[in-house]
C-alpha positions in Angstrom: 0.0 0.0 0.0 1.0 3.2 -0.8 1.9 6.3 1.1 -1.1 8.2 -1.0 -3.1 5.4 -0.6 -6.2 6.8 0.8 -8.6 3.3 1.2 -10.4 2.8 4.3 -7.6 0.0 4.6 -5.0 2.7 6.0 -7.2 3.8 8.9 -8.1 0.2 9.5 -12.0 0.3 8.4 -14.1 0.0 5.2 -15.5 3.0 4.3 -14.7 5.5 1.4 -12.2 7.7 3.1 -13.4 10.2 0.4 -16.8 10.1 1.2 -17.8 12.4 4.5 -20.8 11.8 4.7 -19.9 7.7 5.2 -21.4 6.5 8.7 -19.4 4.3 11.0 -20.0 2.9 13.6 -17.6 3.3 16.6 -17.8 1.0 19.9 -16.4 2.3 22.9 -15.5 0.2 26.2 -15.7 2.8 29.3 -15.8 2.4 33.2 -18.9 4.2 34.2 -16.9 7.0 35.5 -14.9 7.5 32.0 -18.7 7.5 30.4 -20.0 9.8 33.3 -16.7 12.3 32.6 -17.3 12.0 28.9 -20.8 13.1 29.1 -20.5 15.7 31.6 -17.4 16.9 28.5 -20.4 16.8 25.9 -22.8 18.9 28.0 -19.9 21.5 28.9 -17.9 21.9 25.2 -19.7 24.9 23.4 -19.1 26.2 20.3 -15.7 28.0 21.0 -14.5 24.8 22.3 -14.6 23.5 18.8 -13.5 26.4 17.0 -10.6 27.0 19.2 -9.4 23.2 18.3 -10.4 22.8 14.8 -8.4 23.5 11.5 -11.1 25.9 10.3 -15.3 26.7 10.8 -15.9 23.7 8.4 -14.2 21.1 11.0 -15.2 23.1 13.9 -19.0 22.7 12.7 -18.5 19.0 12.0 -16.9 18.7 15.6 -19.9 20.4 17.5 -22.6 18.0 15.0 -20.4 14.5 16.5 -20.3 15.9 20.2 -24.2 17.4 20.3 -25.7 14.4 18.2 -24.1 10.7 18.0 -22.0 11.2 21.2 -24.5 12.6 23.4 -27.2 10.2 22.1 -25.4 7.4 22.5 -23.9 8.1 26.1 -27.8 8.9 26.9 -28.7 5.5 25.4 -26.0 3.6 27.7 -27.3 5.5 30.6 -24.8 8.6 31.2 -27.3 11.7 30.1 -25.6 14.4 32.9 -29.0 17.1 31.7 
């Protein structure tokens, strides 16, 4: 494989690496206090959080869509929802 090789091979999954609007699906084994902490991070980060760590508004935007939507949801769903 080479170096400008850009499958889903080189990040070890099987999606189009080209494709951002690809879903994944990402599983996650916490204690209940690293799933607690994360959540309680997903209620706090706000939008300058993002902004200040992203490349540019475009990634910044992505960031807050991840933390605010999937995340949250799916920390809710396991039982960690810190509203």
């Amino acid at each position: 494989m080479s170096e400008t090789d850009n499958s889903g091979a080189v990040f070890g999954g099987s999606w189009d690496v080209n494709d951002p609007q690809a879903r994944i699906t990402v599983t996650l084994a916490l204690t209940s206090e690293q799933a607690m902490a994360l959540a309680q991070l997903s209620k706090r980060a706000h939008s300058e959080s993002f902004t200040a760590l992203a490349a540019d508004r475009g990634e910044a935007a992505v960031m807050a869509e991840a933390v605010y939507g999937p995340l949250r949801e799916g920390l809710a769903a396991a039982g960690f929802d810190p509203r």
